[in-house]
mmCIF file of the N, C-alpha and C atoms, coordinates in Angstrom:
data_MODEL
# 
_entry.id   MODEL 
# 
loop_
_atom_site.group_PDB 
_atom_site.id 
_atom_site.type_symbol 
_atom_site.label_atom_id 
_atom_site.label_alt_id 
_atom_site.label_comp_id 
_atom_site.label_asym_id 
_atom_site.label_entity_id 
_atom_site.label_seq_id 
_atom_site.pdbx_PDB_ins_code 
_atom_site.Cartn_x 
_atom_site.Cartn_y 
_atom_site.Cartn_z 
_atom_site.occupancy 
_atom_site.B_iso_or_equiv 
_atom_site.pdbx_formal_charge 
_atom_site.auth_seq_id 
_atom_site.auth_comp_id 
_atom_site.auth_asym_id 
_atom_site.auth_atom_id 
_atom_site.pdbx_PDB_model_num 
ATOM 1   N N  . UNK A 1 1  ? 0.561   16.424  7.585   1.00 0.00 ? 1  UNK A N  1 
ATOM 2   C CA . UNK A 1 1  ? -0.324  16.068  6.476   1.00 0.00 ? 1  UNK A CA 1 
ATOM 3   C C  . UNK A 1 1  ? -1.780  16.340  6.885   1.00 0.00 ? 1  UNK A C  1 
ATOM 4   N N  . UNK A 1 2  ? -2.585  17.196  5.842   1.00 0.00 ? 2  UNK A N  1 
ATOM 5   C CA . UNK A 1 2  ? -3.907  17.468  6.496   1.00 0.00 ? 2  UNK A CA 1 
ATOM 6   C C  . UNK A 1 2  ? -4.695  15.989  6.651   1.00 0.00 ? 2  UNK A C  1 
ATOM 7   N N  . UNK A 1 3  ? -5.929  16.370  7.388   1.00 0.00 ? 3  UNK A N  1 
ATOM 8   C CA . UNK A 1 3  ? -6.913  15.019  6.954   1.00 0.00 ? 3  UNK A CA 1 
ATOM 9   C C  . UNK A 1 3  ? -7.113  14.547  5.911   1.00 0.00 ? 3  UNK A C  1 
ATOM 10  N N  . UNK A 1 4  ? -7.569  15.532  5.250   1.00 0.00 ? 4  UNK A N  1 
ATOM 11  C CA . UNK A 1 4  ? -7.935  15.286  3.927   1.00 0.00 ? 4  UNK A CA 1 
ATOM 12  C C  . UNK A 1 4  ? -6.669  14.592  2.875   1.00 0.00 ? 4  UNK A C  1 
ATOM 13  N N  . UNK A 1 5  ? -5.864  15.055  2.840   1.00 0.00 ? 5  UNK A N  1 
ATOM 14  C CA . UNK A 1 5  ? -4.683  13.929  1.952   1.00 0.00 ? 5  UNK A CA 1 
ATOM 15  C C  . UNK A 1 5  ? -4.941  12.753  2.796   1.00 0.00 ? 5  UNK A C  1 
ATOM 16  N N  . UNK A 1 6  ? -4.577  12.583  4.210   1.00 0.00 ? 6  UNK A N  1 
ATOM 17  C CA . UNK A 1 6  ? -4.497  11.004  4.679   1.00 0.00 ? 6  UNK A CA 1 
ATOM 18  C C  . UNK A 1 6  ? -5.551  10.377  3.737   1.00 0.00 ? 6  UNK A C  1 
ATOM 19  N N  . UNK A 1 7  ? -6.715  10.800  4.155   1.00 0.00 ? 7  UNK A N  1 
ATOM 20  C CA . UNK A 1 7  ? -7.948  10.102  4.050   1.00 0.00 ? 7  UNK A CA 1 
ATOM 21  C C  . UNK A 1 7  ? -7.590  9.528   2.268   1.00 0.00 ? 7  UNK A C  1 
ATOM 22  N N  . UNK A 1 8  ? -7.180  10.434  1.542   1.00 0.00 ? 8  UNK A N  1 
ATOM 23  C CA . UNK A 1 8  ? -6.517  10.180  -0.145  1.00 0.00 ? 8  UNK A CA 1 
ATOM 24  C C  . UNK A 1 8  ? -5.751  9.046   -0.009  1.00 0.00 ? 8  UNK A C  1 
ATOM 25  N N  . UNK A 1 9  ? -4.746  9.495   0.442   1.00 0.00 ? 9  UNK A N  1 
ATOM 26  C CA . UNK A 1 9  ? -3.801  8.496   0.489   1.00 0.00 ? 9  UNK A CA 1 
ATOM 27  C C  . UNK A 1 9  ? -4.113  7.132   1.255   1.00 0.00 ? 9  UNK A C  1 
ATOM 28  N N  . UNK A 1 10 ? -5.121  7.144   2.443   1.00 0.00 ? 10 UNK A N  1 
ATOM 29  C CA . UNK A 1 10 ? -5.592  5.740   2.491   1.00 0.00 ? 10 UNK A CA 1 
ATOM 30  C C  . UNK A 1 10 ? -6.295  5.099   1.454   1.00 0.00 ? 10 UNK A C  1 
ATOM 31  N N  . UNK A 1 11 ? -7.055  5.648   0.883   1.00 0.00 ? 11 UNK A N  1 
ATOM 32  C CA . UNK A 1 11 ? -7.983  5.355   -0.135  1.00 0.00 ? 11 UNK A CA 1 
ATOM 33  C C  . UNK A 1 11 ? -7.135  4.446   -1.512  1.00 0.00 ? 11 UNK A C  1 
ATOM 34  N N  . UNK A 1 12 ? -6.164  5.155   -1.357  1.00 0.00 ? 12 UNK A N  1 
ATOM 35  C CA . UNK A 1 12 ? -5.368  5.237   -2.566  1.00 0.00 ? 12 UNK A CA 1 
ATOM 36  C C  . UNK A 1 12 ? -4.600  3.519   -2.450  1.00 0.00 ? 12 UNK A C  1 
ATOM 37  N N  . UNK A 1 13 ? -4.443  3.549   -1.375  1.00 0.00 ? 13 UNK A N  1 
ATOM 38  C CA . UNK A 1 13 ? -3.024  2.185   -0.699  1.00 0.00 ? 13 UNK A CA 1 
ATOM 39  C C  . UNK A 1 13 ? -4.705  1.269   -0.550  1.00 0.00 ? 13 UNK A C  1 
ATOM 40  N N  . UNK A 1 14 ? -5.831  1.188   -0.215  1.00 0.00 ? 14 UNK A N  1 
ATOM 41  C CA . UNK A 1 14 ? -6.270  -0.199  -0.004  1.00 0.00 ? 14 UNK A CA 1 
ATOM 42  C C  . UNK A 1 14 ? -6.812  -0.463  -1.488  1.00 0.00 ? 14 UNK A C  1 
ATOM 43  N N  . UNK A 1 15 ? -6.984  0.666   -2.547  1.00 0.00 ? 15 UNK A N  1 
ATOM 44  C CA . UNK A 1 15 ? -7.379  0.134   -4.027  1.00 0.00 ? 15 UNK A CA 1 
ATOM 45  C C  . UNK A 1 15 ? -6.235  -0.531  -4.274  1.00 0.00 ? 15 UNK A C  1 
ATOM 46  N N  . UNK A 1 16 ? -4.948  0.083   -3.916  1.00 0.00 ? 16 UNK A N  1 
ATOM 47  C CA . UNK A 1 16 ? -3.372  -0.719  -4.607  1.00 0.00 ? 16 UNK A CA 1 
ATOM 48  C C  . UNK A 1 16 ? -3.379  -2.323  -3.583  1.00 0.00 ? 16 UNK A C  1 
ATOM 49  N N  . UNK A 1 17 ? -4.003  -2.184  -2.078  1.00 0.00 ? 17 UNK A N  1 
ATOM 50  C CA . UNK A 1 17 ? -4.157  -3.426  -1.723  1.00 0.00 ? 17 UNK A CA 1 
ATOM 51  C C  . UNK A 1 17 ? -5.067  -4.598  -2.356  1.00 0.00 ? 17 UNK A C  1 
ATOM 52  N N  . UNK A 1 18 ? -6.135  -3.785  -2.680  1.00 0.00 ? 18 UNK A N  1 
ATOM 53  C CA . UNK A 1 18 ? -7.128  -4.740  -3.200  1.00 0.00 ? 18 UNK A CA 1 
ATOM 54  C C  . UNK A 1 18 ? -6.701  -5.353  -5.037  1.00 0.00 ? 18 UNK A C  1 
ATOM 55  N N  . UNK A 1 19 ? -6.549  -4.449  -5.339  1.00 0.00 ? 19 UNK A N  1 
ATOM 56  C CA . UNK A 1 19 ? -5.553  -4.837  -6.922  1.00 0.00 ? 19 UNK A CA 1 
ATOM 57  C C  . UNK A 1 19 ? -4.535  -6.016  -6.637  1.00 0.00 ? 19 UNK A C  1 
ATOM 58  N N  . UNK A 1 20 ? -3.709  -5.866  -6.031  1.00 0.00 ? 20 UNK A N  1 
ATOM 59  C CA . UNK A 1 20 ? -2.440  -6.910  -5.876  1.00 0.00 ? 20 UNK A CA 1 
ATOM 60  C C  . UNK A 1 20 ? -3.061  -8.333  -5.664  1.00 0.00 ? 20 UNK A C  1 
ATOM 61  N N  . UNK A 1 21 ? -4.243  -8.083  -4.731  1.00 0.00 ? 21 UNK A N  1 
ATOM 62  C CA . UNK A 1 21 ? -5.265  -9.371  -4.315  1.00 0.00 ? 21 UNK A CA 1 
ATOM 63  C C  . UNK A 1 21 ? -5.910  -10.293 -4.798  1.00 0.00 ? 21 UNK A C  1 
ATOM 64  N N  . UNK A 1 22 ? -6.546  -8.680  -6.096  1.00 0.00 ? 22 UNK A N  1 
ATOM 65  C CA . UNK A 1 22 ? -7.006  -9.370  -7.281  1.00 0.00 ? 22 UNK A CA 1 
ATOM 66  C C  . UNK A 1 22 ? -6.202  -10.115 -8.002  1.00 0.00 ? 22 UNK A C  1 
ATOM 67  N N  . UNK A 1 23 ? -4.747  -9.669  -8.431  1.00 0.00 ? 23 UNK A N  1 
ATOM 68  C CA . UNK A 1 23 ? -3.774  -10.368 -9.108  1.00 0.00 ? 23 UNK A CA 1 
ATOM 69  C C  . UNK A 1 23 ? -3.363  -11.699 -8.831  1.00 0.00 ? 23 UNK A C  1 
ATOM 70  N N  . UNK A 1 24 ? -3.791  -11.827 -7.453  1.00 0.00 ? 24 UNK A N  1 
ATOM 71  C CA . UNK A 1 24 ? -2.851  -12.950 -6.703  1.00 0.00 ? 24 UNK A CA 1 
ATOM 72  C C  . UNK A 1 24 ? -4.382  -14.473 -6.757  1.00 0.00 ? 24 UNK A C  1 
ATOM 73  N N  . UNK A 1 25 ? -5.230  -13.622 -6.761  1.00 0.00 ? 25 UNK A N  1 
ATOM 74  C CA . UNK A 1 25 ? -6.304  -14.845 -6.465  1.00 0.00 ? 25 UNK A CA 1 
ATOM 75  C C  . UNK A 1 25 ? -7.015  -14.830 -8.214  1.00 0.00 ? 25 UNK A C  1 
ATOM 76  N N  . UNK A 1 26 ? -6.794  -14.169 -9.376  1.00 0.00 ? 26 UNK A N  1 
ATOM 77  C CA . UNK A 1 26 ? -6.918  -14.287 -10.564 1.00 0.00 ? 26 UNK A CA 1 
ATOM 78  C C  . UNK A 1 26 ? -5.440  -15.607 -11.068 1.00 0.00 ? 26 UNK A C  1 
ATOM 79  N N  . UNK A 1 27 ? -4.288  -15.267 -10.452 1.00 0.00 ? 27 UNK A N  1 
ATOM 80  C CA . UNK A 1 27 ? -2.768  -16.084 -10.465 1.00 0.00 ? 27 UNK A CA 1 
ATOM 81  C C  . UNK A 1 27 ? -3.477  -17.534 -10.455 1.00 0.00 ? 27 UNK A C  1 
ATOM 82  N N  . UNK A 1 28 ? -3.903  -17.629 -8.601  1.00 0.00 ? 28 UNK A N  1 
ATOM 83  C CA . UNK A 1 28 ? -4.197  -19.393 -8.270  1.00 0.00 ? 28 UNK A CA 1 
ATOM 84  C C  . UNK A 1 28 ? -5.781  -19.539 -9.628  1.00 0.00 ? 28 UNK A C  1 
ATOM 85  N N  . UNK A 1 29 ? -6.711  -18.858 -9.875  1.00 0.00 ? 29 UNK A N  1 
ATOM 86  C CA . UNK A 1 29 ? -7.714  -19.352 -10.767 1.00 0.00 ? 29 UNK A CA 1 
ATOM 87  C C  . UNK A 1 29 ? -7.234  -20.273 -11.994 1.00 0.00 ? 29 UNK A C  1 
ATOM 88  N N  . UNK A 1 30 ? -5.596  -19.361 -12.515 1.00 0.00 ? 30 UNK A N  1 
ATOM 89  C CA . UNK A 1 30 ? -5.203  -19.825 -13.409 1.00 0.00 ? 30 UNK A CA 1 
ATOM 90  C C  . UNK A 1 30 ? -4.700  -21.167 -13.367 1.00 0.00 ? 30 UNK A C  1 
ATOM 91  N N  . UNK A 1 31 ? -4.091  -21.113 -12.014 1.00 0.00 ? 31 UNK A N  1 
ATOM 92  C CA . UNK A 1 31 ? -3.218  -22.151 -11.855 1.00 0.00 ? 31 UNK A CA 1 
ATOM 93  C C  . UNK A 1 31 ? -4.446  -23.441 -11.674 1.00 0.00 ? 31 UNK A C  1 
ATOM 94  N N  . UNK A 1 32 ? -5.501  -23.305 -11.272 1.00 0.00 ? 32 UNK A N  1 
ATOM 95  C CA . UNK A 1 32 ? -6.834  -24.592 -11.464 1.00 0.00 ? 32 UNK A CA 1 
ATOM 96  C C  . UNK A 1 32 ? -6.869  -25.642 -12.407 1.00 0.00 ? 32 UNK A C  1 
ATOM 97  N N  . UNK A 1 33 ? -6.233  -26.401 -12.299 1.00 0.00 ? 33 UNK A N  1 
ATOM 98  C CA . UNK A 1 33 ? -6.330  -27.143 -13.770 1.00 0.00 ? 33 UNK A CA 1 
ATOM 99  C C  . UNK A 1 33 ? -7.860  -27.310 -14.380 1.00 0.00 ? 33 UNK A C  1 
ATOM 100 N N  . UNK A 1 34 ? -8.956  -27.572 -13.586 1.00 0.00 ? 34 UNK A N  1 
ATOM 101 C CA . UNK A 1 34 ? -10.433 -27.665 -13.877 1.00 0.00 ? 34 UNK A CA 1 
ATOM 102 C C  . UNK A 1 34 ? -10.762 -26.516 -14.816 1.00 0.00 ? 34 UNK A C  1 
ATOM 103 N N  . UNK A 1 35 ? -11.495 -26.057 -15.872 1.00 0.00 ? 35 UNK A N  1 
ATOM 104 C CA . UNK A 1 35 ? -11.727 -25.096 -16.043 1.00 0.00 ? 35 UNK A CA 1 
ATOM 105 C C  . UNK A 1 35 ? -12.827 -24.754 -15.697 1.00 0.00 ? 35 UNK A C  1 
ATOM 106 N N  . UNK A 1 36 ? -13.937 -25.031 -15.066 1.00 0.00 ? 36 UNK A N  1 
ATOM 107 C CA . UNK A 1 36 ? -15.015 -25.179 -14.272 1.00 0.00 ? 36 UNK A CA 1 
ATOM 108 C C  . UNK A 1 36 ? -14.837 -24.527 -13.328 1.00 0.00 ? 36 UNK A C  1 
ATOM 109 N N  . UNK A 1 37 ? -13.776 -24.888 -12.366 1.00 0.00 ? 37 UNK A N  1 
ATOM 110 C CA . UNK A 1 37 ? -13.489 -24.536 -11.468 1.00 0.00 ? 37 UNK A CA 1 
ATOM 111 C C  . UNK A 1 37 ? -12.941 -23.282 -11.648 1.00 0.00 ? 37 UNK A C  1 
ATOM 112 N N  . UNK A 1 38 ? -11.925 -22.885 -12.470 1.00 0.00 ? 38 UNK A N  1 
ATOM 113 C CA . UNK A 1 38 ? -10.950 -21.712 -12.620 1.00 0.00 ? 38 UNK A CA 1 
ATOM 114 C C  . UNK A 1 38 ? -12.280 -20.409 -13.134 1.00 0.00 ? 38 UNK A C  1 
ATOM 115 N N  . UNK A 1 39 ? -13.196 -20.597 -13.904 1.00 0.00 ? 39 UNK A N  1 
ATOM 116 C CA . UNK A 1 39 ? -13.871 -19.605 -14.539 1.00 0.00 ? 39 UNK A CA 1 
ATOM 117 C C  . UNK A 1 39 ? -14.946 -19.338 -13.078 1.00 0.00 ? 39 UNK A C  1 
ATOM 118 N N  . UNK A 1 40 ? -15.196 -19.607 -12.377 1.00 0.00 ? 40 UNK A N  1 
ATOM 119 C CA . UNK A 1 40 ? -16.220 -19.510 -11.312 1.00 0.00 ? 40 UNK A CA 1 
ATOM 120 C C  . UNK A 1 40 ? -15.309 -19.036 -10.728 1.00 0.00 ? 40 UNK A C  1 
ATOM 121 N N  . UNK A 1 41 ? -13.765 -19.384 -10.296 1.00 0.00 ? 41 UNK A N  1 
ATOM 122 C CA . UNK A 1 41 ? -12.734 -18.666 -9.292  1.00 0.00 ? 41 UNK A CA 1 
ATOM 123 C C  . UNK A 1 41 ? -12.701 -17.062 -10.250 1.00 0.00 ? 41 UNK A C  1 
ATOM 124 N N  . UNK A 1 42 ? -12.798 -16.963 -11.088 1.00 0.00 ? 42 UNK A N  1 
ATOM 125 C CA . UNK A 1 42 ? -12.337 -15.674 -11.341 1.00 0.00 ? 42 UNK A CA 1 
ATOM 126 C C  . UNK A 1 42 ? -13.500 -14.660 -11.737 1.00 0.00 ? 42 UNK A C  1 
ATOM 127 N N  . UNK A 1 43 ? -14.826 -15.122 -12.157 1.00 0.00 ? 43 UNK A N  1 
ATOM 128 C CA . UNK A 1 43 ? -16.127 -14.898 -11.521 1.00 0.00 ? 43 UNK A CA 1 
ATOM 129 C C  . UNK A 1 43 ? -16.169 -14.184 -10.161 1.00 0.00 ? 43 UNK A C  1 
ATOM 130 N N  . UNK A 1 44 ? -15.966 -14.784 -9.546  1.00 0.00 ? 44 UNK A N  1 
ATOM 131 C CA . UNK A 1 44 ? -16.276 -14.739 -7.810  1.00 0.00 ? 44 UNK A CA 1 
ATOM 132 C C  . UNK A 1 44 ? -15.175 -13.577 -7.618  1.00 0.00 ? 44 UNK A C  1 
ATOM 133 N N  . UNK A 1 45 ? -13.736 -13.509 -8.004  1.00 0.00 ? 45 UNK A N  1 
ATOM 134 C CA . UNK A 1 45 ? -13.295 -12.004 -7.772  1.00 0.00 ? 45 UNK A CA 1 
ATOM 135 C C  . UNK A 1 45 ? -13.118 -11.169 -8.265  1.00 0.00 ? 45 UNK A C  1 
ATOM 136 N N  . UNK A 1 46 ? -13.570 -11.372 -9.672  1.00 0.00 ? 46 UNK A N  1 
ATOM 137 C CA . UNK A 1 46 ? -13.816 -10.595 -10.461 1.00 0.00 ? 46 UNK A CA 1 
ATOM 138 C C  . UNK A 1 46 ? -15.248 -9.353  -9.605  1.00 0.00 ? 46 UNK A C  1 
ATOM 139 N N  . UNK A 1 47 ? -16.077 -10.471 -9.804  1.00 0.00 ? 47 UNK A N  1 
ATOM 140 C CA . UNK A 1 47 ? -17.357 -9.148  -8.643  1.00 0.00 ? 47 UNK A CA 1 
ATOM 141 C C  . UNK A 1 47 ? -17.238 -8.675  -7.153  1.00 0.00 ? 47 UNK A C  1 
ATOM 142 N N  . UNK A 1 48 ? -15.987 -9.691  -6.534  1.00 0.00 ? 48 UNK A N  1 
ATOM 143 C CA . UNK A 1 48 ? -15.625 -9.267  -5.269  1.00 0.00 ? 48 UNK A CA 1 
ATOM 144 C C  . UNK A 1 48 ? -14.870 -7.452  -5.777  1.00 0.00 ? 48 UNK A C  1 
ATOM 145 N N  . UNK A 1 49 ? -13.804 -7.872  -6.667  1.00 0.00 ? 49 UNK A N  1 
ATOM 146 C CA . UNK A 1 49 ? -13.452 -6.288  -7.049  1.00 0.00 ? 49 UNK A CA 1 
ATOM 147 C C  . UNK A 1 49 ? -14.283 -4.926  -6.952  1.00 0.00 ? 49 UNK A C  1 
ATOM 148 N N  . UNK A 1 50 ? -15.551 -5.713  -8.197  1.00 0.00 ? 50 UNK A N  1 
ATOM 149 C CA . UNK A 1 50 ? -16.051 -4.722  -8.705  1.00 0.00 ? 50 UNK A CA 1 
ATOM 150 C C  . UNK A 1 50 ? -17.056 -3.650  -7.117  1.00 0.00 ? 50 UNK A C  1 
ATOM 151 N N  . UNK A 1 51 ? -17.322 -4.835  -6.462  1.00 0.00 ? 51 UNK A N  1 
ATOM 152 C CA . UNK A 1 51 ? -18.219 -4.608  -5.374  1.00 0.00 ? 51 UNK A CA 1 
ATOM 153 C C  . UNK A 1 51 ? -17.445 -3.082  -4.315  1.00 0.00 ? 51 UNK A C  1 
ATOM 154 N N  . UNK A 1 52 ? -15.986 -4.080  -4.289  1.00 0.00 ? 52 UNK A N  1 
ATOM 155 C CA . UNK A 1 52 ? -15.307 -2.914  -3.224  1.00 0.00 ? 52 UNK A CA 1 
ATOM 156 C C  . UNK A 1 52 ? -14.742 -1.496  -4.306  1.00 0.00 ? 52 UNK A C  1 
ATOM 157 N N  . UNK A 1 53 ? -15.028 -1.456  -5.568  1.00 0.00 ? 53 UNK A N  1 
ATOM 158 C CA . UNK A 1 53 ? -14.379 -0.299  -5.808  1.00 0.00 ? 53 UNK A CA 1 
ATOM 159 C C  . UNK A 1 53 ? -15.949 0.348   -6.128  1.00 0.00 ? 53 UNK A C  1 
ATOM 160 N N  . UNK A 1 54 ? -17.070 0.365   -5.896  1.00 0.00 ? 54 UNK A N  1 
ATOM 161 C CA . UNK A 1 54 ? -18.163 0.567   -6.183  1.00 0.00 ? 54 UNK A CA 1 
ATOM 162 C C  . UNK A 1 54 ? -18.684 1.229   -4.964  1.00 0.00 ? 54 UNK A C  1 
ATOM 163 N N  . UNK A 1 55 ? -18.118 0.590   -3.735  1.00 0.00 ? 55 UNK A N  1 
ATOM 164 C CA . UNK A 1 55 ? -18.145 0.864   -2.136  1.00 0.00 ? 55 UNK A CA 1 
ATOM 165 C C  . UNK A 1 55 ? -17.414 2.108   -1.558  1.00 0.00 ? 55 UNK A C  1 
ATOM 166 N N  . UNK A 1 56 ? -16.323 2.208   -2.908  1.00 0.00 ? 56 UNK A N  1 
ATOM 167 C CA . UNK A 1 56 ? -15.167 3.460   -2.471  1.00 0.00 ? 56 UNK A CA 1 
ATOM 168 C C  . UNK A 1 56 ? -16.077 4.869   -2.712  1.00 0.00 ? 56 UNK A C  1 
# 
């Protein structure tokens, strides 16, 4: 495999890592019974996302 695909294909697997992450820590926001609490949890990775696909 040249460099250049790896380097793709890494790229490719930590956006699909970081997605699943998002899913999983958007999941517990929900699960917050506070809604105070839950809208600031999903705030906070909501721009954690935006930050690392902005970084790519």
């Amino acid at each position: 495999m040249s460099k250049r695909n790896q380097k793709i294909l890494s790229k490719n697997l930590t956006k699909k890592i970081m997605t699943d992450l998002l899913l999983i820590f958007l999941n517990v926001a929900a699960d917050v019974k506070e809604d105070d609490r839950k809208e600031d949890l999903q705030r906070l990775n909501f721009g954690v996302l935006v930050s690392f696909f902005q970084s790519k």
